[in-house]
N, C-alpha and C positions, 0 to 999 in steps of 0.2 A: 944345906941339909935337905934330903929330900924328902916328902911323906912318903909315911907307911901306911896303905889304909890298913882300916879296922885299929888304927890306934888313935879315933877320936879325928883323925886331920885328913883332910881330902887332899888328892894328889895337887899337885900346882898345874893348871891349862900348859905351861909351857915344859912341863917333863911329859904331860900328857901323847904334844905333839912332837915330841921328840922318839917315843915312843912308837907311834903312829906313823912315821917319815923310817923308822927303823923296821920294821915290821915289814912296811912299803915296800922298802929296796931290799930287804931278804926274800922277799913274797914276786918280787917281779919278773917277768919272764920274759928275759933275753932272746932272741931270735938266735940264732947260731948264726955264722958266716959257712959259707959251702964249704969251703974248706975244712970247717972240723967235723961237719957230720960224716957221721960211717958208713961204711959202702953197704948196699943194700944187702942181704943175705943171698947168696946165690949166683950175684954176677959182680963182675969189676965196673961197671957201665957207672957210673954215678946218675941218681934222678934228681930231676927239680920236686919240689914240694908242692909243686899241683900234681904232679904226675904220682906222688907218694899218698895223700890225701884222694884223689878220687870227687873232687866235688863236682857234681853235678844239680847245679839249678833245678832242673824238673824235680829231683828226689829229697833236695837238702830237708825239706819240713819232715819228710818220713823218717831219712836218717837222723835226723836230730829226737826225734820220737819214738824211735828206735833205740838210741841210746838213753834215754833219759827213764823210759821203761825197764831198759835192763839194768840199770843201778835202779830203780823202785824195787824190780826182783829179786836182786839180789838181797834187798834188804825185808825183803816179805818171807825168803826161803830161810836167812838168817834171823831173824823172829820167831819162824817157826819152828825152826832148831831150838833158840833157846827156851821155846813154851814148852817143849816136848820133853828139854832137860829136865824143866823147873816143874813138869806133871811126875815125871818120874820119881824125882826128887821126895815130893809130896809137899812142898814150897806153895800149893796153892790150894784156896778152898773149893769145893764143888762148883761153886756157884762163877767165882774166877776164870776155873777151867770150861766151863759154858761158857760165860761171856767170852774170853782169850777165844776159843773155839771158833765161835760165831764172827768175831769178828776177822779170823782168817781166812776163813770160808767167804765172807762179803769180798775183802780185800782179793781174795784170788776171781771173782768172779769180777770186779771191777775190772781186773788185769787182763781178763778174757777180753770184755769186751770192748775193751779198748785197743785190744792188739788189734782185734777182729775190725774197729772202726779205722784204723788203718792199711789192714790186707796184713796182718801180721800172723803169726802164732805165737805161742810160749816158746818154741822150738827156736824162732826167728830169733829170738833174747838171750841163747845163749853165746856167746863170741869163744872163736877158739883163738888161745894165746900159745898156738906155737908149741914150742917142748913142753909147756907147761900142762896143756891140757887146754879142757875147756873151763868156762868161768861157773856155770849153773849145773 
């Protein structure tokens, strides 16, 4: 029988890690074999995955900080969305809406200057996905 928490009994260590080993292999990322990947958009040519990826040594720390700023943006622009809902709303008190305020305004000027300590802009953060649009 196995526990249930919050009815007094702590899980057992070994459904624990059975749990954990399952999670594991749901969560793992398989590499593909060449053969199943899809042809590139545009041509019959099939590429290797250096040639798909683009890394370059001199730039990886910029592009890796590059990306890691644009999911912080995105989730700065989505904040701000939802404080702008929850003002309208009237979900907050004056004082809230200061604070909230304030502290989006610091967090965008962090983001500035941070773009800026890598030769960035805000503009830089936005990625375009194709038919879909852009992401920012």
């Amino acid at each position: 029988m196995t526990a249930v928490p919050g009815r007094g009994e702590p899980p057992r260590p070994d459904r624990l890690r059975e749990v954990a080993r399952a999670a594991a292999s749901a969560l793992s990322v398989v590499p593909a074999h060449p053969g199943e990947l899809p042809p590139p958009l545009g041509t019959d040519r099939r590429r290797t995955a250096a040639e798909r990826l683009h890394a370059d040594p001199d730039t990886v720390e910029r592009d890796l900080v590059r990306l890691v700023l644009t999911i912080v943006e995105l989730l700065r622009q989505l904040m701000e969305r939802q404080a702008l809902h929850r003002v309208d709303e009237g979900d907050l008190t004056e004082e809230q809406e200061e604070r909230l305020g304030l502290t989006l305004m610091l967090l965008h000027d962090r983001m500035a200057e941070l773009c800026e300590q890598y030769g960035l802009t805000l503009d830089d953060l936005n990625l375009d996905l194709g038919p879909l649009g852009t992401l920012l």
